[in-house]
PyMOL Python script that loads the backbone (N, CA, C, O; Angstrom):
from pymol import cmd

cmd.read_pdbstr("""\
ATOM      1  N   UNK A   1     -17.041 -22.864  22.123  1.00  0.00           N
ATOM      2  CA  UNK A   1     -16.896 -21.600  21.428  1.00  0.00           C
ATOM      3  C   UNK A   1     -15.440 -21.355  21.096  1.00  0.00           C
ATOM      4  O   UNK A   1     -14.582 -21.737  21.893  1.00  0.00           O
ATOM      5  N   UNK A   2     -15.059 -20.656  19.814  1.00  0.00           N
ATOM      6  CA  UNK A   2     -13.994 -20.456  19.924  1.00  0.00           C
ATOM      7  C   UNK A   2     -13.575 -19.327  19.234  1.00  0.00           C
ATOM      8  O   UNK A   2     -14.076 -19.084  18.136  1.00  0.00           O
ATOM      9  N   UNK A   3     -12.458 -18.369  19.868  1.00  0.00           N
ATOM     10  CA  UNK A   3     -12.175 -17.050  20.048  1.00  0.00           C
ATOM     11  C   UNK A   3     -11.733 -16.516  17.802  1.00  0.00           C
ATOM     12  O   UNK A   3     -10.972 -17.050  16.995  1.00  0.00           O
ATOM     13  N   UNK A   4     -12.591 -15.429  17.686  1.00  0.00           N
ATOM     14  CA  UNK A   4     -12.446 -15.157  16.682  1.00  0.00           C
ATOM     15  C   UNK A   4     -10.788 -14.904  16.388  1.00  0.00           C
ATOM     16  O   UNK A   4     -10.136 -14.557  17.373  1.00  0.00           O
ATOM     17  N   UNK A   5     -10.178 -15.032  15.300  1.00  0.00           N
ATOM     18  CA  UNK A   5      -8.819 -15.125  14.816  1.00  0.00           C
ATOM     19  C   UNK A   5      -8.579 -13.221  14.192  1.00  0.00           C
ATOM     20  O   UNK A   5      -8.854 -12.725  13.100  1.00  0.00           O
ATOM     21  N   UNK A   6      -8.103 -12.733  15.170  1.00  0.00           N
ATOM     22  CA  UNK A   6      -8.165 -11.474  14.322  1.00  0.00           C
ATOM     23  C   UNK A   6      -6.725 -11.440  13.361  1.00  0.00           C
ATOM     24  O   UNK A   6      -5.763 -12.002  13.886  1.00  0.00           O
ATOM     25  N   UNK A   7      -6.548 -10.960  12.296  1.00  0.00           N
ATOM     26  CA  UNK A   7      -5.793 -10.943  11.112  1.00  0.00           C
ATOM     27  C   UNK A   7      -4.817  -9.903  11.216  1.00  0.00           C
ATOM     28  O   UNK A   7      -5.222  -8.758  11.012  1.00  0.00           O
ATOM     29  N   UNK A   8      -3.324 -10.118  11.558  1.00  0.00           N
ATOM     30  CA  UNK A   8      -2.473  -9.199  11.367  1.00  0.00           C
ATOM     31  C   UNK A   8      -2.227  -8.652  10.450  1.00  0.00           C
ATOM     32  O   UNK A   8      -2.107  -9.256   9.384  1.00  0.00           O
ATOM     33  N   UNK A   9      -2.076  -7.393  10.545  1.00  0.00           N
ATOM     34  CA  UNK A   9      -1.517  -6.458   9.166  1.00  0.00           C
ATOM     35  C   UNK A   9      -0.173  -5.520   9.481  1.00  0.00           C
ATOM     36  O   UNK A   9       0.351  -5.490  10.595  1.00  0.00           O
ATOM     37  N   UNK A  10       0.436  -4.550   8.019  1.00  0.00           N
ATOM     38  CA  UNK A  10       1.237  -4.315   8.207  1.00  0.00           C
ATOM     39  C   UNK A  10       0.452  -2.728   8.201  1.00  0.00           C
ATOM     40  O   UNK A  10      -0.509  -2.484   7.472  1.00  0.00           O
ATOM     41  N   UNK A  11       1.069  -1.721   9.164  1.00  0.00           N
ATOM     42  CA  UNK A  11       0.497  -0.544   9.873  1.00  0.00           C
ATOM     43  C   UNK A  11       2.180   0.069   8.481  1.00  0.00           C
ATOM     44  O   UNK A  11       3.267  -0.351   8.085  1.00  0.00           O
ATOM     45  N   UNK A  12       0.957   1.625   8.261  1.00  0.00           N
ATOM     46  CA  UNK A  12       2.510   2.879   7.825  1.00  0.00           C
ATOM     47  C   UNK A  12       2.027   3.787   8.713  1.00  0.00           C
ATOM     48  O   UNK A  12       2.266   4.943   8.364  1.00  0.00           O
ATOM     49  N   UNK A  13       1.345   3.663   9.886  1.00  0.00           N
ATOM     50  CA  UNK A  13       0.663   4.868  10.310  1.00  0.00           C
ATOM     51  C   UNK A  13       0.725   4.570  11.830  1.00  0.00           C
ATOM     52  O   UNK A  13       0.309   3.464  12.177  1.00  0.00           O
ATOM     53  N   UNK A  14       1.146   5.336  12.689  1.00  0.00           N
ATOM     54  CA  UNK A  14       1.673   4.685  14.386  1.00  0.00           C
ATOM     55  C   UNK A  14       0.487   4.996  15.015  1.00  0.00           C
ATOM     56  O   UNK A  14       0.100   4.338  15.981  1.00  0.00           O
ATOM     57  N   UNK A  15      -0.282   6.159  14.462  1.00  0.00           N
ATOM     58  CA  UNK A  15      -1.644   6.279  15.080  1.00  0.00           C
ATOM     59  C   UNK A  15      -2.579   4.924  14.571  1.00  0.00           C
ATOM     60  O   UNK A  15      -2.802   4.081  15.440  1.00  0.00           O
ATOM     61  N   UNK A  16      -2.990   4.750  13.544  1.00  0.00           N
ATOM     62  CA  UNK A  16      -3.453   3.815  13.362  1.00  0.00           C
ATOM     63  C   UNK A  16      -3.483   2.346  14.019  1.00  0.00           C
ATOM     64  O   UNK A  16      -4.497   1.710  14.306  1.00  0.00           O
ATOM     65  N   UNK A  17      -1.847   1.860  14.229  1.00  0.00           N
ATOM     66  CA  UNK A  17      -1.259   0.951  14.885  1.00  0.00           C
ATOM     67  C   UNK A  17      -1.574   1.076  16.484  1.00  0.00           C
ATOM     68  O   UNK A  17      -1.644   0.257  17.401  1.00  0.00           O
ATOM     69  N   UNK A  18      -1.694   2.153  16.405  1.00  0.00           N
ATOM     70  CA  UNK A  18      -1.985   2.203  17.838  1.00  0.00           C
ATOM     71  C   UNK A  18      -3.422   1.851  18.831  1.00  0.00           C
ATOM     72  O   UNK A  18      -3.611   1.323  19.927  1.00  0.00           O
ATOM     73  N   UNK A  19      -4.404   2.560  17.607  1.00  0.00           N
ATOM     74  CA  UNK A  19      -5.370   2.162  17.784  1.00  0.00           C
ATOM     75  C   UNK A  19      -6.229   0.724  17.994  1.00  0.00           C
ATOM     76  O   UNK A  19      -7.215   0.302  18.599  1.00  0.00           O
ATOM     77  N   UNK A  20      -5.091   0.229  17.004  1.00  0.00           N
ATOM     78  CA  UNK A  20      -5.310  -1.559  16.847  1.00  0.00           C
ATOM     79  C   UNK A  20      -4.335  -2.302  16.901  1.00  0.00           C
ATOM     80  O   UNK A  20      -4.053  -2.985  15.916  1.00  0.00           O
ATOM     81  N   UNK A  21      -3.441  -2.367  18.264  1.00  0.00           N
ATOM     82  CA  UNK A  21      -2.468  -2.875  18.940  1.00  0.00           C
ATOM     83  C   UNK A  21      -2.220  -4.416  18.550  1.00  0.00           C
ATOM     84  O   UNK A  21      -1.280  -5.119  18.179  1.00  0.00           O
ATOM     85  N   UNK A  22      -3.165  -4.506  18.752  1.00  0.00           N
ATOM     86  CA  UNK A  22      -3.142  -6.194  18.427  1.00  0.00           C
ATOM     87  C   UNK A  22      -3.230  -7.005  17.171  1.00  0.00           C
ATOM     88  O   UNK A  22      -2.890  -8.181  17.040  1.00  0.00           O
ATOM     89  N   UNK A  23      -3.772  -6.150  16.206  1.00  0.00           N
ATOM     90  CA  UNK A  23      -3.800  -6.466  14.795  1.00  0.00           C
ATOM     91  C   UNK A  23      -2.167  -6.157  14.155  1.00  0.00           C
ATOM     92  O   UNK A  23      -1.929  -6.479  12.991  1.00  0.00           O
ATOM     93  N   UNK A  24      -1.342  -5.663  14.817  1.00  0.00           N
ATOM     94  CA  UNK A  24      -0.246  -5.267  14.336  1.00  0.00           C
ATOM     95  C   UNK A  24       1.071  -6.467  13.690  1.00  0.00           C
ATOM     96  O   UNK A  24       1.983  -6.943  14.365  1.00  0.00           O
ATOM     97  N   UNK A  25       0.950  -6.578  13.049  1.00  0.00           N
ATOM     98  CA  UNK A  25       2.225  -7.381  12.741  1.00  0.00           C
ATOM     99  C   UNK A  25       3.593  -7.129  12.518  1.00  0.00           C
ATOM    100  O   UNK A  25       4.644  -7.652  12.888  1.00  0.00           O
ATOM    101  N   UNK A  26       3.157  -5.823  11.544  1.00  0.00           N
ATOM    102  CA  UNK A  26       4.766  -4.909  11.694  1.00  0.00           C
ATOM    103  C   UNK A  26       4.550  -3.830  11.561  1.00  0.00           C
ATOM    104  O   UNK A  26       3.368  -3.575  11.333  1.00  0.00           O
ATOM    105  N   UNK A  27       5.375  -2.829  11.615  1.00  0.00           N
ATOM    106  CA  UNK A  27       4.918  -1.013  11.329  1.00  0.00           C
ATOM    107  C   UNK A  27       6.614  -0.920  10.364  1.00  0.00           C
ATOM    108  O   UNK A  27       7.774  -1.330  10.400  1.00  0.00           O
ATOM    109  N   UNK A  28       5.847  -0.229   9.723  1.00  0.00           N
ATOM    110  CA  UNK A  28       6.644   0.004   8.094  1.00  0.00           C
ATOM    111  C   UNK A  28       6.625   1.939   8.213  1.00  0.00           C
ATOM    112  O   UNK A  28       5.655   2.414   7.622  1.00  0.00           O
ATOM    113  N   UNK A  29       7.576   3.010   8.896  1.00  0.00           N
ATOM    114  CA  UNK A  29       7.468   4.051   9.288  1.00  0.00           C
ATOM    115  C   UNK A  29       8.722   4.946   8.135  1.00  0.00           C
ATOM    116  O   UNK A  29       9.054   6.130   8.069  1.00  0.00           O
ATOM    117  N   UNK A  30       9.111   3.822   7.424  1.00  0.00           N
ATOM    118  CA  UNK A  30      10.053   4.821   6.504  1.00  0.00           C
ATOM    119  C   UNK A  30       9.972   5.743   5.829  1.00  0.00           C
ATOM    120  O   UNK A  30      11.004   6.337   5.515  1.00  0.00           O
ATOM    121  N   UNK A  31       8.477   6.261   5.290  1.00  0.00           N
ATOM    122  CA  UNK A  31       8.047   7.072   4.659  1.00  0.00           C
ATOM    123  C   UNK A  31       7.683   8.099   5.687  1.00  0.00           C
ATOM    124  O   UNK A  31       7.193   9.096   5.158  1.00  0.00           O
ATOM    125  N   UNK A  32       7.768   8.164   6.967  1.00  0.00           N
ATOM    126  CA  UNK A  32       7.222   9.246   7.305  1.00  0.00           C
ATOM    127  C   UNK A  32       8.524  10.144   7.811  1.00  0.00           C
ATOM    128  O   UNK A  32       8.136  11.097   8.486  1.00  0.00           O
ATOM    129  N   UNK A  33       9.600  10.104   7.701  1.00  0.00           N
ATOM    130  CA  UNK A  33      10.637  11.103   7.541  1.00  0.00           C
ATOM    131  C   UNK A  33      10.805  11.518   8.827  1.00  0.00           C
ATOM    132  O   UNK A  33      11.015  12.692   9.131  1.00  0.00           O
ATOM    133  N   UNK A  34      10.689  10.234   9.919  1.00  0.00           N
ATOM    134  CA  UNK A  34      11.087  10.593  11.190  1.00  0.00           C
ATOM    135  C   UNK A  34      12.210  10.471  11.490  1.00  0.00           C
ATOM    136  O   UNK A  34      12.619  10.349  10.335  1.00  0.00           O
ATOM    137  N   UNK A  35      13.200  10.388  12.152  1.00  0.00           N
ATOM    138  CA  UNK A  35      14.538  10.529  12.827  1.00  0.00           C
ATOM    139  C   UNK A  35      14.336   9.764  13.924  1.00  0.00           C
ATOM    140  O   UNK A  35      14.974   8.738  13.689  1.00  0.00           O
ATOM    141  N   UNK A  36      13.820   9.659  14.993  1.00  0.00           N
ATOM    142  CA  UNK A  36      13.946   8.982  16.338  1.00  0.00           C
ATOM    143  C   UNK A  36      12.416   8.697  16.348  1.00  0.00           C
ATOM    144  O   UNK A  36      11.554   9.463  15.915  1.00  0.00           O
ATOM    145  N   UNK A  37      12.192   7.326  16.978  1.00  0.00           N
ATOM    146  CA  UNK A  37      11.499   6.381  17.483  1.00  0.00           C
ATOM    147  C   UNK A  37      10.272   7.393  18.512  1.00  0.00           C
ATOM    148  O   UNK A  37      10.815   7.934  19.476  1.00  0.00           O
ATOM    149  N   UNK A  38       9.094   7.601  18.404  1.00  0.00           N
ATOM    150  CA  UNK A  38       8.380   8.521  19.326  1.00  0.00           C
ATOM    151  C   UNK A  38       8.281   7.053  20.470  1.00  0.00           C
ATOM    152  O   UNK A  38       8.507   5.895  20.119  1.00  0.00           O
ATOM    153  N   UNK A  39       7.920   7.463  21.756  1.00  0.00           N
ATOM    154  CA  UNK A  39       7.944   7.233  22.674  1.00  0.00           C
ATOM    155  C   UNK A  39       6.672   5.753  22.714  1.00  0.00           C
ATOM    156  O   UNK A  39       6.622   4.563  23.024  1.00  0.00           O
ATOM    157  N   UNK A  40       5.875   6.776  22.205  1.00  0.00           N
ATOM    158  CA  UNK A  40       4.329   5.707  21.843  1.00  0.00           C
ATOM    159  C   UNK A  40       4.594   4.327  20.816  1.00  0.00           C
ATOM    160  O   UNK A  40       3.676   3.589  20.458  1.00  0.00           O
ATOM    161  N   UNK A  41       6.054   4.141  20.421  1.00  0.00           N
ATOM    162  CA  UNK A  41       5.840   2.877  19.754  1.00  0.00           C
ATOM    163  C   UNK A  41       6.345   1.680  20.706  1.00  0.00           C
ATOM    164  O   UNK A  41       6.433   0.492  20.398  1.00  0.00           O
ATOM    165  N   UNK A  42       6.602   2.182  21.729  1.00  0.00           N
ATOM    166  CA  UNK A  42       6.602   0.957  22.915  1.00  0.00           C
ATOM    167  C   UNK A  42       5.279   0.155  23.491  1.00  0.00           C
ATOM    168  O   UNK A  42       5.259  -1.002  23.910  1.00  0.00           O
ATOM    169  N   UNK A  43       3.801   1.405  23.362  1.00  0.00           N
ATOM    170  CA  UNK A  43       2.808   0.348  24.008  1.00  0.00           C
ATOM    171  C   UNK A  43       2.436  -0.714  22.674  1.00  0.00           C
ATOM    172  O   UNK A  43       1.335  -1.263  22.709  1.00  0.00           O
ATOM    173  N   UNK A  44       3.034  -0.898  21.918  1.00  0.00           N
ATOM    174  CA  UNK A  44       3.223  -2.405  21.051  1.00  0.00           C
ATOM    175  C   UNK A  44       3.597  -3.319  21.692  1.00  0.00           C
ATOM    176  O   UNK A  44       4.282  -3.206  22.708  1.00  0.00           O
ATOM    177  N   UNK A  45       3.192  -4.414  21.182  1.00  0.00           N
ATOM    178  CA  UNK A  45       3.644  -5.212  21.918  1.00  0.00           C
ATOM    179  C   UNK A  45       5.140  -6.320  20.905  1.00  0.00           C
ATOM    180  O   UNK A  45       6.200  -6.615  21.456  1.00  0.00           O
ATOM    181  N   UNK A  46       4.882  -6.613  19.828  1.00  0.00           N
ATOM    182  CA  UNK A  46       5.663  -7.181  19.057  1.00  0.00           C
ATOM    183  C   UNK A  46       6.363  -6.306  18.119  1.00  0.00           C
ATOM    184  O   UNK A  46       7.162  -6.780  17.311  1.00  0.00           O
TER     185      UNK A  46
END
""", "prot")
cmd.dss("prot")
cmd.show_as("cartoon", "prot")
cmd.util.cbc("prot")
cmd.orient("prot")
């Protein structure tokens, strides 16, 4: 058997990303007019 290949994408949304940790490839957050890094983009892993 062998383990399905899930497909990285690029997240604009940290909730979203968050939800699907592992599908993450990069998070693209420039549009959302934040200033400092929220706390929650550490349980990422890459």
């Amino acid at each position: 058997m062998q383990a399905e290949a899930v497909e990285k994408e690029t997240y604009a949304d940290l909730t979203k990303a968050l939800q699907n940790p592992l599908n993450v490839l990069s998070l693209d957050l420039s549009l959302q007019g934040i200033t400092t890094l929220p706390p929650e983009i550490g349980q990422l892993l890459n």
